[in-house]
N, C-alpha and C positions, 0 to 999 in steps of 0.2 A: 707450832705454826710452821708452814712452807718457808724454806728460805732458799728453793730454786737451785740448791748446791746438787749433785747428781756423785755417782762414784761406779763403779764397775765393782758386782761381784766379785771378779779375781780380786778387786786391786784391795778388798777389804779380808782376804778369805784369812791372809798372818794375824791378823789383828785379832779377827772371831775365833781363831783357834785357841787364843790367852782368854778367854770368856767361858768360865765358872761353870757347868749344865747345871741350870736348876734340877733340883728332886720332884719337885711337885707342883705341876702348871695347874691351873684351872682355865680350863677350855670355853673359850664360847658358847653358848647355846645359839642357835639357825634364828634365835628372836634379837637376838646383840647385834648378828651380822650386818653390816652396812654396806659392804660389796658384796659379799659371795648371796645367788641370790635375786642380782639383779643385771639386765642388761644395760652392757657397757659398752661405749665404741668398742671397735678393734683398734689399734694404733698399725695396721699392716692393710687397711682397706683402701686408701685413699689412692694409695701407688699404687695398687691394682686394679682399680679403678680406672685411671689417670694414666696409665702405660708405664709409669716412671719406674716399679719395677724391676728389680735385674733378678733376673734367673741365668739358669746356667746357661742353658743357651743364649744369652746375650754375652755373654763374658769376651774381655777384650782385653787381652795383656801384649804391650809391646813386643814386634819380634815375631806374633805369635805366628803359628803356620796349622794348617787345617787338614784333618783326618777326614775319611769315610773307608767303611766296611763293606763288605762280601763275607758271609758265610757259606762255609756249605750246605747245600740245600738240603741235604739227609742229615737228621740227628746222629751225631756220634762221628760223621765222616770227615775226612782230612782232606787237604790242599795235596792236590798230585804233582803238578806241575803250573810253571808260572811264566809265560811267554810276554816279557815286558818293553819288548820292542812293537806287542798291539798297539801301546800308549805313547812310542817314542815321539815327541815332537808337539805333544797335546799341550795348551799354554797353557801357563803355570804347576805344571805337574813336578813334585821335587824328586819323587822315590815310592818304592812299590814295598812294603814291609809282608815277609809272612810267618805269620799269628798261629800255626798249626793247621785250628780249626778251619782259619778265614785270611783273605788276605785286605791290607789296606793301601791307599793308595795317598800320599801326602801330597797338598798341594797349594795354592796362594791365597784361596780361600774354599769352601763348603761347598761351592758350587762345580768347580772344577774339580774338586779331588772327588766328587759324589758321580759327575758324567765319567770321570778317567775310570774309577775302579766296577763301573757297571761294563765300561768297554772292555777292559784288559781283558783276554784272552787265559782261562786257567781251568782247570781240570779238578776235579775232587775225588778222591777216594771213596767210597761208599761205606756208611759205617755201620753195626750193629741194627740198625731201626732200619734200612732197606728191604722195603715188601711189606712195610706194617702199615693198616690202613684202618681205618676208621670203625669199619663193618668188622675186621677183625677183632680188632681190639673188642668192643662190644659183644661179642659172641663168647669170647673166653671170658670177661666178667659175669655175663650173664649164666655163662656153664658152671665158675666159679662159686655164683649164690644159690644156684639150685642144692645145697645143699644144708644141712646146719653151719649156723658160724665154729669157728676153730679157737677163736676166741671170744670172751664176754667183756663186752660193758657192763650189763645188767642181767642178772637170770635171778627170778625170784618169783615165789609161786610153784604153782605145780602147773607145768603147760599140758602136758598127756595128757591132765583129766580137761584142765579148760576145753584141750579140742574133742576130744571125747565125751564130753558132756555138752556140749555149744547146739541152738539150735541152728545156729546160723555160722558157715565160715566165711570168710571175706580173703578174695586174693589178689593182690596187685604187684605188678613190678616199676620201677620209675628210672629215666636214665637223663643226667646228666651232663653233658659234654666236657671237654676241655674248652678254654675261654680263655680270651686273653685280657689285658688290662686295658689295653689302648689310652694312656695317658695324652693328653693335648699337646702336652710338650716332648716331641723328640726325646728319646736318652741320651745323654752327652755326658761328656767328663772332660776338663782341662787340665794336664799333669804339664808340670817343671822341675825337671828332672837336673838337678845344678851338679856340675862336674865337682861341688866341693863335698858330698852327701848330702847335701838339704833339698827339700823338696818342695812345690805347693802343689793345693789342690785347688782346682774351683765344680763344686758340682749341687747339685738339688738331689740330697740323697734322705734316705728313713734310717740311712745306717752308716753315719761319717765315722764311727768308729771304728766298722766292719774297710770303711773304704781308707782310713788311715794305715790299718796294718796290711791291706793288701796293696798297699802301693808301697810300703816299707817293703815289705816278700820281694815284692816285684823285680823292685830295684836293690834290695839287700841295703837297703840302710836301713838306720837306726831309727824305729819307730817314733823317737823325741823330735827327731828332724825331722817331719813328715806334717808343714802346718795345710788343714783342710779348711777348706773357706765355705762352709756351707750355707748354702743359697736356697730362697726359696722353690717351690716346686711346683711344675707347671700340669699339677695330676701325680699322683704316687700311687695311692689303691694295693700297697705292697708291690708293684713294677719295683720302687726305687730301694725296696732294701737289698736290691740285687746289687754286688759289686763286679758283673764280669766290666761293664763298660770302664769304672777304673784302672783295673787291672789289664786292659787293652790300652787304653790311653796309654801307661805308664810303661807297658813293653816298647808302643813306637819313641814314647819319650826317652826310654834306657837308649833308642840308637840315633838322637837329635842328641845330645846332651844340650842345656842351658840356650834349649829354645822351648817357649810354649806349646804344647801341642793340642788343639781343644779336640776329641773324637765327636762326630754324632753320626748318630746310625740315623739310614732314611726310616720312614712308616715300615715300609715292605720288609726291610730285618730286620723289626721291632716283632711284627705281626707273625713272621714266619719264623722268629727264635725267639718269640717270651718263653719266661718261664711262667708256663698257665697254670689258673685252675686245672687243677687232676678231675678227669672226666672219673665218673662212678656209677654203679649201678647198686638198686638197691629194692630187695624183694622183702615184701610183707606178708603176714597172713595171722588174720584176727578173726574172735569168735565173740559171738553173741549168746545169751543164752537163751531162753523164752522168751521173756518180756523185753526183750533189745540191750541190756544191758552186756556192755563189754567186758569179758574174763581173760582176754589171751590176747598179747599183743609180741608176735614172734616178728624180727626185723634182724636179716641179713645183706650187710655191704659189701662192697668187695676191698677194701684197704680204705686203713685208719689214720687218718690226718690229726692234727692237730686243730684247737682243742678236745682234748679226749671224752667232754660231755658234750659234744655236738649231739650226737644221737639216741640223748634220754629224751624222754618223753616226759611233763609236768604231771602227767593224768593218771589219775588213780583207777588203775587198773590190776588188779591181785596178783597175776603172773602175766610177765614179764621175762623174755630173751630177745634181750637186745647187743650183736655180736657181728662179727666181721670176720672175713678170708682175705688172705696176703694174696692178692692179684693187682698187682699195680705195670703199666704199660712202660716200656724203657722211653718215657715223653717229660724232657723238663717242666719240674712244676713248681711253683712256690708259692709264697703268699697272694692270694687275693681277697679282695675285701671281706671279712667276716671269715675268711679261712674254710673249712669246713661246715660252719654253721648256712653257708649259703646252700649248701648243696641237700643239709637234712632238713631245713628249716621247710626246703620243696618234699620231698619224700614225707617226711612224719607228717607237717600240718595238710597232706592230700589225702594221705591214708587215710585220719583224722575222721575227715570230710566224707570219703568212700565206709568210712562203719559208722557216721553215721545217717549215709541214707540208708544202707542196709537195714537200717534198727527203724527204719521210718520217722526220723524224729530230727527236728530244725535241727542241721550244723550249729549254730551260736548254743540252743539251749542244751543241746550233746557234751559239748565242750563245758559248759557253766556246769552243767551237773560234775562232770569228774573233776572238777577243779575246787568244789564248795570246799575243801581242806586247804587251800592254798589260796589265804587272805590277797595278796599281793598279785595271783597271777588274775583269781576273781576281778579285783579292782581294775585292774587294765582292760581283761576282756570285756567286763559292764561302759565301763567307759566307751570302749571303742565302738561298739553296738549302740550308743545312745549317740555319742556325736553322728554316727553313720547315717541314724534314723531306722533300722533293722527293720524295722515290722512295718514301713512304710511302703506301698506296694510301687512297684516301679513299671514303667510303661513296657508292653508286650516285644519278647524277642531282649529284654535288660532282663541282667540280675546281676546279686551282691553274693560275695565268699569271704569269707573271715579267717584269718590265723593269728596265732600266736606262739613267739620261741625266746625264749630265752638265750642271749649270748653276753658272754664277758660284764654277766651283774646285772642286765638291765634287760627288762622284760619287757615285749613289743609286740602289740595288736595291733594289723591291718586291717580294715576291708576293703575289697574294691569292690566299684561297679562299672558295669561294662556294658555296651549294645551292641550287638546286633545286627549289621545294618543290611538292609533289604536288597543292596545292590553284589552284597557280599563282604568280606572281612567283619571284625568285630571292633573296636573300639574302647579303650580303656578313659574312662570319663572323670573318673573320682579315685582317690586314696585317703582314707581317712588317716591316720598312722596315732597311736597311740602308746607313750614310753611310762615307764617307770624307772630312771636308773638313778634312784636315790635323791641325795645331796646332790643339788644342781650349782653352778660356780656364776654361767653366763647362758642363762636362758635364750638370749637369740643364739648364740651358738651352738647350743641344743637343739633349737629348728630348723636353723642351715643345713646341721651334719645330718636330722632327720631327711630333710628334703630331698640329699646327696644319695645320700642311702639307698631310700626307696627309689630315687630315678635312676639310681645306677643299677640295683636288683631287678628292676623292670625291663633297666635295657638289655641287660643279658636275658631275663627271661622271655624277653619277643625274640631274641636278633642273635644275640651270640652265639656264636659255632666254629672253631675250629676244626678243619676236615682233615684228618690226614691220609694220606695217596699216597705208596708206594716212600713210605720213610719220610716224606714231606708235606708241608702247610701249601693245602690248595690258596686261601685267602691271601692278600696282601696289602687290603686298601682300604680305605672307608668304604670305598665302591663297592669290595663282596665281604666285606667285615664291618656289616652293621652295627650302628650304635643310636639311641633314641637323638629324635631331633624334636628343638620346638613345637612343632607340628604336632608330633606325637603322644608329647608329656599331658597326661591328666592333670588335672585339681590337683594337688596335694595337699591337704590339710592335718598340721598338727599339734599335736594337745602333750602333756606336762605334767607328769602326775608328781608333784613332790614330796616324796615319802618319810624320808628322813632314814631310809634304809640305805647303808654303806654304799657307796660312790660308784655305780658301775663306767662301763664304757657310752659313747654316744657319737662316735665315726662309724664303728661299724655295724650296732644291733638293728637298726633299720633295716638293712639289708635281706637279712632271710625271709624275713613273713611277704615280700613285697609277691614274688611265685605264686606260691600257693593261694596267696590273697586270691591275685589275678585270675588262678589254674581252676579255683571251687567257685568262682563269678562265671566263667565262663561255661561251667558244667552247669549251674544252675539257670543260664538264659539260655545253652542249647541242647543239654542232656548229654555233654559229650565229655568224655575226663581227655582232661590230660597228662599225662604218663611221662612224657617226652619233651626238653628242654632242647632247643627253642620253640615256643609256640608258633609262630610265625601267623599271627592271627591276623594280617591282612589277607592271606590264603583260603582263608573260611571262605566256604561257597556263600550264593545267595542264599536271603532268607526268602523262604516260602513256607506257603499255608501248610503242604504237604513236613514239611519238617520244622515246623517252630513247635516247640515244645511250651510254650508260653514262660512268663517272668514268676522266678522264685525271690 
């Protein structure tokens, strides 16, 4: 029975270490389970709900005194010169810190030290990435793929004869961009920096252990002294496993000692210094033989992210060269949602779709056929086509595209549908989404992460675009750094397949199929592919008689 007594992990962990390891448990079966299995509150909804909430950027330590940032505007470039009699006399401004890259400017609160360091007067050195633009970058990956890959994922089969024996070859290229995360909440970091070596932290990170030793480097103490208070997170999407913002905090607080210093960067050197999605390009060429069936599926990228099976394909097809070339652009990049799986999950499930109209034969039943070996991926795609309603015909100038990819365990079919509309652009109306990732724990939060997923793969797929101009980020705002709004978001509907197959992931596998869902919906209501990330499907001209191609 409950008897309401509570204890802290740590405070039990001496105790558990004098406790025996059994030899031989017997496990539960998914039929004993009485939690896992079923939805459960959250016990972290109600204060986010309710505002009560603390994130980092609400943090408030006595004392405290307030950062903002200036980077240089060109990747790689330095601070030249720093004329801080611009700001002499500005209220509340304490001290002007420079950071190398960047300079900061301290001050009584965020508001003031954020106008001081936009005014200060300073100069930047120009770094390595000055002259490198967007259209560049893209021509050298593209010059990059035009040839075999240098290395393999996958080579298997005989390709020579597939193309040499094919009646049909199919060729596309597809590209990418660089993307940033745009998390809701500012990045910020508060470091206390105490004259005796001890340290705090307060921040909303993915990697307080990555942000505990670099704020020990920082300051040269002793990693033990170094306690981090991590807070929740107002959007992460991989942004927050980045630790430069502690590691800046923790420089201005090495020259405050034993005052708080919170940093936060505005939107604009968030937007114009994330570390993005790695833009990519990536060229196909597949063969059919007589009867449509596919023998050759050759696929070159231009640099290989992690995870290293982002870019196998499930489908059985007999040869197979799937491989990459080392052309990667001098543009920080890191984690973003789904990593690399967002970027193939668009190339492979469009190619997909491109062999098979070539072969003249439904996308959905294309796909079913080379997947009859593959019980688990079958069951999702069936799924996802019946909840969609697939063979249901859709009103003229609409149509439906379906994918599916595998990422980190768990296997994910979209379809979208889309219209049309007569006055011009197109409209994304529906997403069906259907998972497989095992052993499920808490079913609403299964749906949530799906819902996240797909509406964040969509947003980048309409809107996302980092542009870079002469070493630097054209964007800086919501205003030319689009992201989906209300407005915007379709239906999302989604389904649960509980397999009892080992546990995958379900923050991020949503994400990939949501593109190409959208990419083969839109091909099949205007006959138009698309190749090219972002869609910007409000842009579509009108529809007219002359060019409706009618509803697939």
């Amino acid at each position: 029975d409950a008897t309401s007594r509570s204890a802290s992990y740590g405070s039990l962990i001496e105790a558990a270490s004098l406790i025996e390891i059994p030899q031989n448990i017997n496990l539960k079966t998914s039929e004993q389970f009485t939690i896992m299995g079923k939805s459960m509150p959250r016990l972290d909804i109600p204060e986010k709900v309710n505002g009560s909430a603390k994130y980092g950027i609400d943090t408030r330590v006595n004392g405290m005194k307030f950062a903002a940032i200036r980077h240089s505007p060109i990747f790689g470039g330095q601070v030249d010169t720093i004329d801080e009699s611009s700001i002499t006399g500005r209220r509340g401004v304490d001290r002007v810190i420079h950071l190398g890259d960047a300079v900061a400017v301290v001050a009584n609160n965020t508001w003031r030290a954020e106008q001081a360091v936009r005014k200060l007067n300073v100069t930047f050195k120009d770094g390595e990435s000055a002259g490198l633009s967007s259209e560049g970058i893209f021509a050298e990956f593209e010059k990059a793929v035009s040839g075999p890959p240098t290395s393999d994922d996958r080579n298997i089969g005989d390709m020579e004869n597939a193309f040499a024996d094919a009646g049909k070859i199919i060729e596309a290229t597809y590209r990418a961009p660089f993307i940033a995360h745009a998390p809701m909440e500012p990045l910020n970091c508060t470091v206390l920096a105490r004259s005796n070596g001890t340290a705090e932290v307060w921040v909303g990170s993915q990697n307080p252990l990555g942000v505990c030793k670099t704020v020990a480097k920082t300051l040269d103490y002793d990693p033990e002294k170094v306690v981090v208070h991590r807070l929740p997170m107002g959007g992460g999407f991989g942004r927050r496993a980045d630790v430069e913002p502690a590691a800046q905090a923790a420089k201005i607080a090495a020259e405050i000692k034993d005052t708080p210093i919170k940093l936060t960067w505005s939107r604009e050197e968030d937007t114009q210094h994330d570390h993005y999605r790695p833009a990519g390009v990536s060229r196909f060429r597949g063969s059919l033989d007589e009867k449509g069936n596919p023998t050759g599926w050759l696929n070159v990228y231009n640099w290989k992210d992690h995870p290293g099976e982002a870019s196998l394909i499930p489908y059985n097809i007999l040869s197979q060269n799937i491989g990459y070339v080392d052309a990667k652009a001098p543009i920080p990049t890191g984690a973003w949602r789904s990593v690399a799986h967002s970027r193939h999950g668009f190339f492979t499930e469009s190619f997909a779709d491109e062999m098979a109209n070539a072969a003249g034969v439904d996308p959905y039943e294309f796909r079913r056929k080379l997947l009859a070996d593959s019980p688990r991926f079958l069951w999702v795609l069936e799924m996802a086509a019946d909840k969609a309603n697939w063979y249901t015909p859709l009103p003229e100038g609409s149509g439906r595209g379906i994918a599916i990819h595998k990422a980190f365990g768990s296997i994910t079919a979209q379809v979208a549908e889309v219209t049309w509309k007569p006055e011009g652009g197109i409209a994304v109306d529906r997403i069906v989404c259907v998972m497989d990732c095992g052993e499920i724990v808490n079913p609403d939060t299964v749906q949530a992460q799906l819902q996240g997923g797909v509406l964040y793969g969509l947003s980048a797929a309409l809107y996302g675009d980092i542009t870079i101009s002469n070493g630097r980020v054209l964007q800086s705002n919501f205003n030319d750094y689009r992201v989906i709004k209300l407005s915007d978001a379709p239906v999302v509907e989604t389904h649960v397949i509980r397999s009892g197959a080992p546990m995958g992931g379900v923050g991020e596998p949503g994400t990939p199929a949501a593109a190409p869902a959208v990419a083969n919906a839109v091909f099949a209501a205007t006959g138009q592919r698309l190749r090219n990330m972002p869609f910007n499907l409000d842009q579509f001209p009108a529809r007219t008689a002359e060019n409706t191609t009618g509803s697939v």
